[in-house]
C-alpha positions as CSV (number, residue, x, y, z in Angstrom):
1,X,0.0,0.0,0.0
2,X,1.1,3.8,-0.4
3,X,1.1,5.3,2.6
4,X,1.7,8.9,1.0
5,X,-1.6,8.8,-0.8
6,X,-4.3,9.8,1.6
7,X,-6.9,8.1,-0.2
8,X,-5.0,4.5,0.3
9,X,-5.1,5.0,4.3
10,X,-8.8,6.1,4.3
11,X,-9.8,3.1,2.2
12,X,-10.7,1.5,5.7
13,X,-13.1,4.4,6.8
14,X,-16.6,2.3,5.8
15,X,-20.0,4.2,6.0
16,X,-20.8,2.4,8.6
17,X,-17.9,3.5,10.5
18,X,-19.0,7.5,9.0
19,X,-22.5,7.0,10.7
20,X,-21.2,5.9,13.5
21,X,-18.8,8.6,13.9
22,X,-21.4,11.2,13.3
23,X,-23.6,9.9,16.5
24,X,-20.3,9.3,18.9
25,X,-19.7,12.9,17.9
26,X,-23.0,14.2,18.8
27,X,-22.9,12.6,22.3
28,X,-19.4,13.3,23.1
29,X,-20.4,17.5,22.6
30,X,-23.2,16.8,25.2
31,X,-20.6,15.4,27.7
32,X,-18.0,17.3,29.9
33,X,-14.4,17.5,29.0
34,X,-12.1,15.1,30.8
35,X,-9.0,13.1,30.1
36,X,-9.0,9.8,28.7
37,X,-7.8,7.3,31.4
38,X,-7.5,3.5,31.1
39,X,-6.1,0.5,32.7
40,X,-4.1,0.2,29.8
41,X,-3.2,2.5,27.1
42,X,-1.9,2.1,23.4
43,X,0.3,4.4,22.0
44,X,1.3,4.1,18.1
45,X,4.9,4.2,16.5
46,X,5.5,5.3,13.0
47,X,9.0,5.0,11.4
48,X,9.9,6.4,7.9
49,X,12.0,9.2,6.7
50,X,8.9,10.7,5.4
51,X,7.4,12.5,8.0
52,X,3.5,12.0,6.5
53,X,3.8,8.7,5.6
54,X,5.6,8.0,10.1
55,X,2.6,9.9,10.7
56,X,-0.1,7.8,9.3
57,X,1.6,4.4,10.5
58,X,1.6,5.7,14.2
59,X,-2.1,6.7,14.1
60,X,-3.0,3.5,12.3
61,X,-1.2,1.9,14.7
62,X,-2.6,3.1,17.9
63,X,-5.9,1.9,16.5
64,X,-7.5,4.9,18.1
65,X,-7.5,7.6,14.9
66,X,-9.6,8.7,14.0
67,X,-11.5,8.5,17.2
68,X,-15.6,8.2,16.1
69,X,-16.2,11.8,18.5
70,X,-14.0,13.5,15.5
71,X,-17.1,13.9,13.3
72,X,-19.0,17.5,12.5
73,X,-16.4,18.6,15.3
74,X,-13.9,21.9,14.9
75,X,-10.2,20.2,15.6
76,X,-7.4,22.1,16.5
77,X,-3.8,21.7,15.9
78,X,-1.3,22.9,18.0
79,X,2.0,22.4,16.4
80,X,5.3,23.4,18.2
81,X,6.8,26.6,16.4
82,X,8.7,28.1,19.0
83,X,11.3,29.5,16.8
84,X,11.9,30.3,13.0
85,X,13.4,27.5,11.6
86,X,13.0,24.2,9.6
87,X,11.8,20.9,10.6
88,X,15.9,19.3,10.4
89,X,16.8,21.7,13.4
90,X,14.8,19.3,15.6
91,X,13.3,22.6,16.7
92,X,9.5,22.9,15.0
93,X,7.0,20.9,14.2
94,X,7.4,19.3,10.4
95,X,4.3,20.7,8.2
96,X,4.0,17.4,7.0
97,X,3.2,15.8,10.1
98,X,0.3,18.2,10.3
99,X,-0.7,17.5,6.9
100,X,-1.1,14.0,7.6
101,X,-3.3,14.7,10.7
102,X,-5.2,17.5,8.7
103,X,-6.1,14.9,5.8
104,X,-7.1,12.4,7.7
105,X,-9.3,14.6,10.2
106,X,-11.0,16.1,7.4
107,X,-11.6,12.5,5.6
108,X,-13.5,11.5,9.1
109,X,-16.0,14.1,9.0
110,X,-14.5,17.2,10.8
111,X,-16.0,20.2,9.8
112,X,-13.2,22.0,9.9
113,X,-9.4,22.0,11.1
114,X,-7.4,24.7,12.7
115,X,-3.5,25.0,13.0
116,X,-3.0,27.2,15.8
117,X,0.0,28.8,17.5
118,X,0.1,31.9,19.9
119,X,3.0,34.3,20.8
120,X,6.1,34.1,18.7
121,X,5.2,30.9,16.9
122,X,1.4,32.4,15.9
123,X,4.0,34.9,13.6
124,X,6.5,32.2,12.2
125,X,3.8,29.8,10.2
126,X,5.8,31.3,7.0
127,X,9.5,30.6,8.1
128,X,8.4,26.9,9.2
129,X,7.1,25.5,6.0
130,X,3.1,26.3,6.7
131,X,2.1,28.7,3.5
132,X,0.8,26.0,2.0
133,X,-2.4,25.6,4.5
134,X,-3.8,28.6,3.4
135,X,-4.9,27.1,0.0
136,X,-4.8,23.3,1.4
137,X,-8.3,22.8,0.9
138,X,-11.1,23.8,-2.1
139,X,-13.6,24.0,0.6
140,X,-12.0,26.4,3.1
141,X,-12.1,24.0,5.7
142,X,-8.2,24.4,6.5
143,X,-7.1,27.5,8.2
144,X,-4.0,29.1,10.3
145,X,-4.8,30.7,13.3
146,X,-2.2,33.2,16.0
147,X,-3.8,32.3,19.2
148,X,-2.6,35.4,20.3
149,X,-5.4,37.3,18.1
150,X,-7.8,35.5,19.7
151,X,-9.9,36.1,22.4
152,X,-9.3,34.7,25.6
153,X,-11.2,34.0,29.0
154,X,-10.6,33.0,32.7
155,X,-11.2,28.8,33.2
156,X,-10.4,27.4,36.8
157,X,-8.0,25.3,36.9
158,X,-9.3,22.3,38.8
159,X,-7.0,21.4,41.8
160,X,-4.5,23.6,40.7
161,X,-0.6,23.6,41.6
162,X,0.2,27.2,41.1
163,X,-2.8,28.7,39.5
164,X,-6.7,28.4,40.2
165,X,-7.5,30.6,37.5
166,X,-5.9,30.6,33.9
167,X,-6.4,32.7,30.8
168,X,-6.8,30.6,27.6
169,X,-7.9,31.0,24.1
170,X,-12.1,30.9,23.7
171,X,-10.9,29.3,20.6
172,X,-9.9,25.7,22.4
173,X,-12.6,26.2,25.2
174,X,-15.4,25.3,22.6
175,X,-17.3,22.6,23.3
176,X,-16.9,21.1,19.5
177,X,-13.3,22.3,19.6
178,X,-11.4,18.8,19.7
179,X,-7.6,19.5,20.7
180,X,-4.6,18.1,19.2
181,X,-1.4,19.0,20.6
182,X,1.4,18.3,17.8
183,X,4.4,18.9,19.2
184,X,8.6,18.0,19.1
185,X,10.6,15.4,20.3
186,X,13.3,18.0,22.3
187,X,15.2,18.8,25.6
188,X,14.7,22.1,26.9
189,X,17.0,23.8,29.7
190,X,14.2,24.5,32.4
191,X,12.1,21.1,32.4
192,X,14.2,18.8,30.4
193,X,12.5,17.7,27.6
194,X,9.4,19.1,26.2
195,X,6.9,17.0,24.2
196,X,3.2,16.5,24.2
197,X,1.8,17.8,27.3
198,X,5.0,21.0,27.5
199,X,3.0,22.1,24.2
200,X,0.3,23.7,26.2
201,X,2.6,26.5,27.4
202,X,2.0,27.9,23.8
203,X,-1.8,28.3,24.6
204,X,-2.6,31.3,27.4
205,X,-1.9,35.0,25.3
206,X,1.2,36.2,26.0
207,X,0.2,39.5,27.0
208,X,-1.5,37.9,30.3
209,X,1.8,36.3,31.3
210,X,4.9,38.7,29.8
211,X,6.7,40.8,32.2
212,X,6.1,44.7,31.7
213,X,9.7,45.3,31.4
214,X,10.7,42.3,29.7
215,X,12.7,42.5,26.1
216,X,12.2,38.8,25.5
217,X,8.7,37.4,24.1
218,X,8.4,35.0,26.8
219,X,5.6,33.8,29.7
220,X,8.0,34.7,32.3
221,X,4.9,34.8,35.1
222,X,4.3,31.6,35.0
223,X,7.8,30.0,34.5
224,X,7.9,32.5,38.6
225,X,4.6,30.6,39.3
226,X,6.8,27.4,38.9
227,X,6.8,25.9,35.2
228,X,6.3,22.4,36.1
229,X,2.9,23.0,38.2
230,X,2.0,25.3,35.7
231,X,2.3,23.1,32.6
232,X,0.4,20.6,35.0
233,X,-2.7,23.0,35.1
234,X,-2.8,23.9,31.4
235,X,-3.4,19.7,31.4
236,X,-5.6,20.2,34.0
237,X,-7.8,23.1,32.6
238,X,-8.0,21.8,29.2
239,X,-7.0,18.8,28.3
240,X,-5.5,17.6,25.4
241,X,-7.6,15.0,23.1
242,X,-5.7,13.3,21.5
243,X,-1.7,13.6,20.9
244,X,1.4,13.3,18.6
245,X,5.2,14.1,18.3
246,X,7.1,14.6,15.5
247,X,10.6,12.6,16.2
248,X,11.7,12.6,12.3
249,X,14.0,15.6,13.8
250,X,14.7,15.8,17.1
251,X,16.6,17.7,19.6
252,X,19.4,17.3,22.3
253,X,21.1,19.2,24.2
254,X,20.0,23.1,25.1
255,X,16.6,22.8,23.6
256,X,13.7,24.3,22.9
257,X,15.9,26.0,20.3
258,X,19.6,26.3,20.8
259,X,20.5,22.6,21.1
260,X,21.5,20.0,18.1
261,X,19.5,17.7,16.2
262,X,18.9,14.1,15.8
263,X,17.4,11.9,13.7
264,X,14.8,9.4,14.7
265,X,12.8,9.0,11.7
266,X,9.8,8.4,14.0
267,X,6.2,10.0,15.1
268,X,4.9,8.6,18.3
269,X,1.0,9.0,18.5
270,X,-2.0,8.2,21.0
271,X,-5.0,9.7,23.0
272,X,-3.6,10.3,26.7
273,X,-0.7,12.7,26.5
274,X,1.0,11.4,29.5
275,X,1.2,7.9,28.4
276,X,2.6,9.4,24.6
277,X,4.8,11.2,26.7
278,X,6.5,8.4,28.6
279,X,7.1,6.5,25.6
280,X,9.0,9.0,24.3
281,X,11.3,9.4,27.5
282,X,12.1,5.8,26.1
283,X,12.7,6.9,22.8
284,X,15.1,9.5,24.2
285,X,16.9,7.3,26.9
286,X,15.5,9.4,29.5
287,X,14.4,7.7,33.1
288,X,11.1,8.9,34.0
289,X,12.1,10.4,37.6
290,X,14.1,13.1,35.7
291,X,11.0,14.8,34.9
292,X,9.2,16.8,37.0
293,X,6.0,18.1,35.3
294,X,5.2,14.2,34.7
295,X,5.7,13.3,38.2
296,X,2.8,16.3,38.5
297,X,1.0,15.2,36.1
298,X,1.0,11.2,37.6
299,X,-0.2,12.3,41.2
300,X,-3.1,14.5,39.6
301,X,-3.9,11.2,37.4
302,X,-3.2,12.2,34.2
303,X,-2.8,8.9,32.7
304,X,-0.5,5.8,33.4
305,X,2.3,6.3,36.2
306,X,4.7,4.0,34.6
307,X,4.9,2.8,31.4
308,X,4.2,-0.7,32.1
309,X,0.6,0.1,31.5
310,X,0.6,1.2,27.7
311,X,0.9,-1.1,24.8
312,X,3.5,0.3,22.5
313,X,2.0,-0.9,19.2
314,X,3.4,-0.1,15.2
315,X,7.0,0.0,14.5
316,X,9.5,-1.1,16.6
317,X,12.5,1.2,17.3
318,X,16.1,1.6,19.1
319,X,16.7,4.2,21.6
320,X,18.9,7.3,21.5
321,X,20.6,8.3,24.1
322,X,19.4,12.2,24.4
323,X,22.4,14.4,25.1
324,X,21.2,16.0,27.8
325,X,20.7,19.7,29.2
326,X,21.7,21.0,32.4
327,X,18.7,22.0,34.4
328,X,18.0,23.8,37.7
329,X,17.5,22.1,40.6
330,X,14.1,20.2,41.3
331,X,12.1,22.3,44.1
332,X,9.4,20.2,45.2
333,X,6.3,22.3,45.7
334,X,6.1,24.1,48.9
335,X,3.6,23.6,51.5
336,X,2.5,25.5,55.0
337,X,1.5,23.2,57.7
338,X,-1.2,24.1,58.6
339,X,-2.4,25.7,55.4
340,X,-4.5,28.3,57.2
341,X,-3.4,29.9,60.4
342,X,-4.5,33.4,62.6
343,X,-1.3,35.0,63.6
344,X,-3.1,37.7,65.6
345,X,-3.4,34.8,68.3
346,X,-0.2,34.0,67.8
347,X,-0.5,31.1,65.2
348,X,2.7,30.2,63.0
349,X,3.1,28.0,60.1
350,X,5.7,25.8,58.6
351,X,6.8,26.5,54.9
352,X,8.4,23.1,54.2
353,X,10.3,22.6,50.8
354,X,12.4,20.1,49.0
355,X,15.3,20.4,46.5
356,X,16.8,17.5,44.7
357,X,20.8,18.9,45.2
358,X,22.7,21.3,46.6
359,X,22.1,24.6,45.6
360,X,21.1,28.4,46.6
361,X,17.2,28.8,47.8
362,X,15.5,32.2,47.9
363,X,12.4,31.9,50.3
364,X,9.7,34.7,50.1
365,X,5.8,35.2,50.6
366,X,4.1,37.4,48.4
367,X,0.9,38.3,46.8
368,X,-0.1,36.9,43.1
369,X,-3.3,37.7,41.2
370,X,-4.7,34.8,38.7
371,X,-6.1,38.2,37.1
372,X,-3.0,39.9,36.1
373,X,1.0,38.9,36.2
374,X,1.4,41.6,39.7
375,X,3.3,40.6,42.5
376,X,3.7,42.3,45.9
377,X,6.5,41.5,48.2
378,X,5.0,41.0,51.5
379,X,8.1,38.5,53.5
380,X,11.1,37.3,52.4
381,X,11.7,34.7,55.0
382,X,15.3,33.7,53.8
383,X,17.9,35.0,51.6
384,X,20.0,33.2,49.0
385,X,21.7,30.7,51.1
386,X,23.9,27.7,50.0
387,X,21.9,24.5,51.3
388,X,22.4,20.8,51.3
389,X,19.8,18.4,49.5
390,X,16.6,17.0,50.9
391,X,14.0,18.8,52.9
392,X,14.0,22.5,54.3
393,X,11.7,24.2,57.0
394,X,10.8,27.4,58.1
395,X,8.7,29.4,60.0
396,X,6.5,32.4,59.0
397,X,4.7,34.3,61.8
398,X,2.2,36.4,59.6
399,X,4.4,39.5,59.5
400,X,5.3,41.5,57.0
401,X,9.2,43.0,56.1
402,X,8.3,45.8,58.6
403,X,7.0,43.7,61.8
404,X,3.3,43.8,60.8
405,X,0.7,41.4,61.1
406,X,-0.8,41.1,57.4
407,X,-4.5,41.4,56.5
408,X,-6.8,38.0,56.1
409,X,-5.9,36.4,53.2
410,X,-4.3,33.8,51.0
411,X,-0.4,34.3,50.2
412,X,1.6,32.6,47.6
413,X,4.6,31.2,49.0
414,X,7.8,31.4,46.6
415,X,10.6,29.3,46.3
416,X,14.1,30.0,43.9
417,X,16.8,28.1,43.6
418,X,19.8,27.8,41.2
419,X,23.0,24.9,41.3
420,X,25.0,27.8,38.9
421,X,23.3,26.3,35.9
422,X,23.7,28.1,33.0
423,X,19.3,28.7,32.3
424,X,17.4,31.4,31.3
425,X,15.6,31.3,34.5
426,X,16.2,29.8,37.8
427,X,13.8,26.9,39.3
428,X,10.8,28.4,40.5
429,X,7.9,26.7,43.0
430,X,5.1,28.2,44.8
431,X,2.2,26.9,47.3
432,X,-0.3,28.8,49.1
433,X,-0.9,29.7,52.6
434,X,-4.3,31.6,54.1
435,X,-4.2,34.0,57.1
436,X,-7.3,34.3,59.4
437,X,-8.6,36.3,62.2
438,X,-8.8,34.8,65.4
439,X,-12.3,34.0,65.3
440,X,-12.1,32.3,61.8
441,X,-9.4,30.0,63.0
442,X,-11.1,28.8,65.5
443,X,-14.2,28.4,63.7
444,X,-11.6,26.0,61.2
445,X,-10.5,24.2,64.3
446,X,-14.3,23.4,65.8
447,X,-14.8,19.7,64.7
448,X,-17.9,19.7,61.6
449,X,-20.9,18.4,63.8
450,X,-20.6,22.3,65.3
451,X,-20.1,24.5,63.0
C-alpha cells in the first residue's frame, strides 16, 4: 500500500464507521471534557524518513484515529513553532506531520481543522514550512490561526498547583473544539524535555503572562509561578484530546531551540498525552524520575504512572541516548503546615520545601493575582543561602518585612533556587498559605458536627 496517498489510508473508513462517527460525535459535545484514562493504554509508532507517511503508520497503529467523536467537530492543531526554523533543526513541528493529521481529520468528517500557534510561533507559520495551509483545501475548511489574536477567557483550573485561575484562548474552550497537541521530540533547559503535554505553554496569550519590562517574548509569570505546576494546570484546565510528536527531527542538548538535532525518523501518537509522553522518554533514553512536570501530572492522574501500563504498538525502534541539558535544581512544591493559620493569636506556620541537590534557595511570601502577572512583596523569609539536598523548614509568623501582622488572606509562598546552571531562568515553586482572624481559626479548628 502507499502510505503517501491519503486516499489508500482512508480506504478503511466504511460508511458504517462514517455514521457511527457522526452519532459518537453528537454525544461526546453533550458530555463534559475530561481526560482519557485506562487501565491500559496504546500508543502508536510510526518509522519512515517521510514525516507523513511516520505519521499515518503511528495513528493507524494506535488503532485509536480517528476517534468516532471526530465527526461534525472543529479540531485544532497545535504544532510546536517556537522558533523560525525548519523541521531538520529538531526545533519545530514538520508541516507534513500536520498534513497528515489534517487529511485524515478532514476525511472523518470534521467540519473544519485549525492550526493554531500563539505568541512568537502564531507569527513564524511562514519561516516553518506552513504557507501552504492557506490554500490546502477547495472548501475552506483548513485554516491558520495566531492564538494570540484571539480572544481569551478565565477557566479554573481544577486542583491547581500554582494557578486556580488561567487565561486561555475561547478558541480551544469550545465545546466542539477537539484538541490536538502536535508537538517536538526536544530537551529544553528548564524542564528537560518538552513534548506533548509542555505544548500547552503555547496556549494562554502572551500579553496575560509577559513581564512589563521584559525585552524577551516569553511567559515569564508563569515560568515564577513554577513551570512544572504550571504546565500541569494547562493539562488540567484543558486537556489535550488526543496527541502526537514529531521525532523525524529531534533535539538534544540546550533545547527548545539552541541545542543540536537528531534523527529518529519516528512520530509517536495516542489519545492520553502522559502515556505518549512516557514512551518517548524511552525513545530519548530518558528515566522517567528526571521529569518533574510528569511526576505532577501522575499524582493528579493524568494517565498511566509508569509505562508498564501502555501497549506500544506499530513499528518497533532503538533508543537514542538524548544528550542532555543541564537544568536547575528540582524544588518540590512548597507547603504551609497548617495551610490556614490566625497570627493575631499567635499562630505560626511551617513553609516546608524540598530540592533535589545542593544549591542556593531564595524563600519569600508574596501576593499573586490569577487576574494579572502583579506581584507584591510581602516577606522574604530567607535570603539566598547555599543549602544541602533533601527537605527545608521554616517558620512564618504572619508579618510582614516591617513587623506587621498582614491582612486576612491567601499568600503565595515562593521558592528559587539555582546549582550555577547556566538557564534562562532559575527553578521556581510556589504553594499557598491563608491568614485568618482569630475567630475564623477557631471556627476552622471546631470539629464539623458544630459548625
Amino acid at each position: 500500500m502507499n502510505w503517501s496517498r491519503p486516499e489508500d489510508r482512508l480506504a478503511g473508513l466504511s460508511r458504517r464507521r462514517f455514521l457511527q462517527g457522526a452519532l459518537a460525535g453528537l454525544a461526546s459535545s453533550l458530555l463534559p471534557r475530561r481526560v482519557m484514562t485506562a487501565s491500559r493504554y496504546r500508543v502508536g509508532v510510526g518509522k519512515d524518513a517521510d514525516p507523513y507517511v511516520a505519521t499515518l503508520r503511528a495513528l493507524d497503529a494506535c488503532s485509536e484515529w480517528p476517534p468516532p467523536e471526530l465527526f461534525g467537530r472543529q479540531v485544532i492543531i497545535k504544532p510546536n513553532l517556537v522558533v523560525q526554523a525548519s523541521p531538520e533543526t529538531g526545533a519545530v513541528t514538520d508541516p507534513q506531520v500536520v498534513r497528515a493529521i489534517v487529511d485524515t481529520a478532514l476525511a472523518a468528517g470534521a467540519a473544519e481543522v485549525l492550526i493554531a500557534e500563539g505568541a512568537k510561533g502564531g507569527e513564524y507559520f511562514s519561516a516553518c514550512g506552513y504557507d501552504f495551509f492557506q490554500s490546502y483545501d477547495p472548501a475552506g475548511r483548513v485554516a491558520l490561526v495566531n492564538l494570540d489574536e484571539q480572544p481569551a477567557t478565565l477557566v479554573a483550573v481544577p486542583d491547581g498547583l500554582a494557578y486556580r485561575q488561567i487565561y486561555l484562548p475561547e478558541l480551544v474552550l469550545d465545546a466542539e473544539a477537539y484538541l490536538i497537541s502536535v508537538a517536538k521530540l526536544k530537551c529544553h533547559v528548564e524542564t528537560l524535555v518538552t513534548l506533548s503535554m509542555k505544548n500547552l505553554f503555547g496556549l494562554p496569550p502572551l500579553q496575560r503572562y509577559q513581564h512589563a519590562e521584559a525585552t524577551v517574548q516569553s511567559r515569564f509569570a508563569m515560568h515564577e509561578r513554577g513551570v512544572n505546576q504550571a504546565i500541569v494546570d494547562l493539562n488540567l484546565a484543558r486537556p489535550i484530546d488526543f496527541a502526537v510528536v514529531d521525532g523525524i527531527w529531534g533535539m538534544e542538548g540546550d533545547g527548545p531551540w539552541e541545542g543540536d538535532p537528531v534523527r529518529m525518523d519516528m512520530v509517536i501518537a495516542g489519545r492520553n498525552a502522559l502515556a505518549v509522553d512516557l514512551v518517548c522518554l524511552q525513545a530519548m533514553d530518558v528515566p522517567q524520575s528526571q521529569v518533574q512536570h510528569l511526576a505532577y501530572a501522575v499524582e493528579k492522574g493524568l494517565g498511566p504512572a509508569d509505562a508498564s501500563s501502555i501497549d506500544v504498538l506499530g513499528d518497533p525502534f532503538s533508543p537514542k541516548t538524548f544528550r542532555l541539558p543541564t537544568i536547575p535544581p528540582f524544588i518540590e512544591r512548597p507547603r504551609a503546615i497548617p495551610s490556614v493559620f490566625a497570627p493575631d493569636r499567635g499562630e505560626g506556620t511551617a513553609i516546608v520545601y524540598w530540592v533535589d541537590r545542593p544549591c542556593w534557595t531564595r524563600v519569600e511570601i508574596i501576593r499573586t493575582s490569577d487576574l494579572t502577572s502583579d506581584v507584591t512583596a510581602v516577606r522574604l523569609l530567607r535570603g539566598w543561602t547555599l543549602r544541602l539536598a533533601g527537605r527545608d523548614i521554616l517558620i512564618w509568623d504572619g508579618r510582614d518585612d516591617q513587623g506587621q501582622l498582614v491582612p486576612e488572606g491567601e499568600y503565595t509562598i515562593h521558592i528559587e533556587a539555582t546549582g550555577g546552571e547556566v538557564s534562562r531562568n532559575h527553578a521556581h515553586a510556589t504553594g499557598w498559605v491563608s491568614v485568618v482572624a482569630e475567630e475564623m481559626s477557631q471556627r476552622a479548628y471546631l470539629p464539623a458536627v458544630l459548625r
